[in-house]
C-alpha positions as CSV (number, residue, x, y, z in Angstrom):
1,X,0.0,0.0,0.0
2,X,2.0,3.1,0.8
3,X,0.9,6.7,3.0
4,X,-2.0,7.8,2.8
5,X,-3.3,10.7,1.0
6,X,-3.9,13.1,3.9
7,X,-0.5,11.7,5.5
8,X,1.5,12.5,2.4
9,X,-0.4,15.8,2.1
10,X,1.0,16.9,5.9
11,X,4.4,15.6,5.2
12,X,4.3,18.2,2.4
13,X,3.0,20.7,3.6
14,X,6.1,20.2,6.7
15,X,8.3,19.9,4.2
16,X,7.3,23.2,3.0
17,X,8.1,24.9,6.1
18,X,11.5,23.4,6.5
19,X,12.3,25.1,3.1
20,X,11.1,28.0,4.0
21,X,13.5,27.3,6.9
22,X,16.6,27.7,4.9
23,X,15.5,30.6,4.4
24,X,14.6,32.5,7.3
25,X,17.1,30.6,9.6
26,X,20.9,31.1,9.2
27,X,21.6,28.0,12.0
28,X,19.1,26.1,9.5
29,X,20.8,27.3,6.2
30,X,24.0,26.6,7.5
31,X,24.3,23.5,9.2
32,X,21.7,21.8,6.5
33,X,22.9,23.4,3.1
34,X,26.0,25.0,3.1
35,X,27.5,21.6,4.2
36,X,26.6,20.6,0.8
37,X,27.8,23.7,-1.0
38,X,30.6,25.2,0.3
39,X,32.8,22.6,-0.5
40,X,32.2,23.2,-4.2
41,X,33.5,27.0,-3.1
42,X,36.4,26.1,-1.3
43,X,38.7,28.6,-2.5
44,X,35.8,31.3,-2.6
45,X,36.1,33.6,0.6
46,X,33.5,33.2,3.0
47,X,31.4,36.3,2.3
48,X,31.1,34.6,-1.2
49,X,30.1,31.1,0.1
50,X,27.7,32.7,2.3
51,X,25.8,34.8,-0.3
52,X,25.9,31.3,-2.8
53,X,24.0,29.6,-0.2
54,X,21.3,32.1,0.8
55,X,20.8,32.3,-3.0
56,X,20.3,28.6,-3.3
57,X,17.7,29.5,0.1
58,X,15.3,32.0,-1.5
59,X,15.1,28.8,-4.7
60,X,13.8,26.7,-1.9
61,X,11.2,28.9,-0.7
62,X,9.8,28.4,-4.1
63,X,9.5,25.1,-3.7
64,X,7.8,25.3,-0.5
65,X,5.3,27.6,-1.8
66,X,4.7,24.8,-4.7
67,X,4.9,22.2,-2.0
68,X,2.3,23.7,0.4
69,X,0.0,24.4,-2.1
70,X,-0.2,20.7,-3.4
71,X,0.3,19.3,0.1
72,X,-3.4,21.8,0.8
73,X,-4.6,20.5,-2.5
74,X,-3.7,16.7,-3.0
75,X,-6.7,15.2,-2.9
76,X,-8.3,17.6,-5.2
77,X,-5.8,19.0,-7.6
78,X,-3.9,16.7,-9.8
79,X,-1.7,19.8,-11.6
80,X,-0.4,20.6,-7.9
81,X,0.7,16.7,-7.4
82,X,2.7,17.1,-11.0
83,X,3.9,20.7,-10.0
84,X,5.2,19.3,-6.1
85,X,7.1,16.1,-8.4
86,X,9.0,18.3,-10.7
87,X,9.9,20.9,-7.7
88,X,11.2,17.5,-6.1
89,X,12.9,16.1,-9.0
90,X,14.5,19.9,-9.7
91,X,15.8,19.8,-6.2
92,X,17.6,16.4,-6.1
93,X,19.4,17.0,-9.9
94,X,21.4,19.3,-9.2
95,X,23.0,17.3,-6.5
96,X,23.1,14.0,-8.6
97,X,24.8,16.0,-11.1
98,X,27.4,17.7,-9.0
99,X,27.8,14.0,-7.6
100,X,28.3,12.2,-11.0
101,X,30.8,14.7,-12.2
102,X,33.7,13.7,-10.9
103,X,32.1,14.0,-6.7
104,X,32.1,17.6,-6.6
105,X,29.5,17.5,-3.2
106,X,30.2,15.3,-0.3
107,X,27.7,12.0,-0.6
108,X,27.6,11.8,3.0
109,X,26.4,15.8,3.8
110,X,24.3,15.6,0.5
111,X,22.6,12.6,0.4
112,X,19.9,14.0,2.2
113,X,18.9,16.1,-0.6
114,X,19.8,13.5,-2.9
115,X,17.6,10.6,-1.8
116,X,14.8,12.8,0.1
117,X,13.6,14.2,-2.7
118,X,13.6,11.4,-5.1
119,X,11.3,9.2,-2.3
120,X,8.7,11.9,-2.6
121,X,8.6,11.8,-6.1
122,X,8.1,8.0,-5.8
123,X,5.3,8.3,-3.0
124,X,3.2,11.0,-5.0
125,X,3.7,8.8,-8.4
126,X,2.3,6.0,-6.2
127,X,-0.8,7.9,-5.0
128,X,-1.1,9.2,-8.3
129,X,-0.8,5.2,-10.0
130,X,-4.0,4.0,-7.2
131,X,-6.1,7.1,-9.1
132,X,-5.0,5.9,-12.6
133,X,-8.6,4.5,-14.8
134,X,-11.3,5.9,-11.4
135,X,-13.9,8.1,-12.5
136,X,-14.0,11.5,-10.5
């Protein structure tokens, strides 16, 4: 079977605030993110690194907004669903691709964001899969 619809929906909807997190929360931002990043900017100085990584912050609140919405709308909105899977999948690439070319991020500090994001995806394709051929 896998979560429920309303269970799925709240997870969302707390995954939403945790991006919005990064965000409004250095400690969050820093400890969470920038253990990801800032290796990548190494030899950057750390005013740089720290303006990269609230950059990367305000993309996330984004996909908050996006993952609110559909976590408020999952039962009745199948656009939202698609919209919350590609903010999902656009959140893990990046990280896969840094990974794959040649381990420019840590796997350790980013597979979090690698593998997260990915088991969403998976869990709303599943919820969508049980609607597949029901009348409304």
């Amino acid at each position: 079977m896998g979560l429920s619809t309303s269970v799925l929906g709240k997870i969302m909807i707390g995954n939403s605030v945790l991006d919005a997190a990064f965000l409004f929360s250095p400690a969050i931002r820093d400890s969470l993110l920038a253990t990801a990043v800032t290796p990548l900017l190494s030899d950057a100085d750390q005013t740089l690194q720290h303006e990269y990584v609230k950059l990367i912050a305000w993309k996330f609140l984004m996909h908050g907004a996006a993952r609110f919405y559909a976590g408020m709308k999952i039962t009745t909105d199948d656009s939202v669903v698609y919209l919350a899977m590609a903010s999902y999948l656009i959140e893990a690439a990046p990280f896969w691709a840094m990974y794959l070319d040649g381990g420019k991020v840590d796997f350790n500090n980013a597979a979090g964001m690698m593998f997260a994001p990915l088991l969403m995806i998976a869990c709303l394709f599943l919820r969508k899969k049980s609607k597949f051929g029901k009348e409304p």
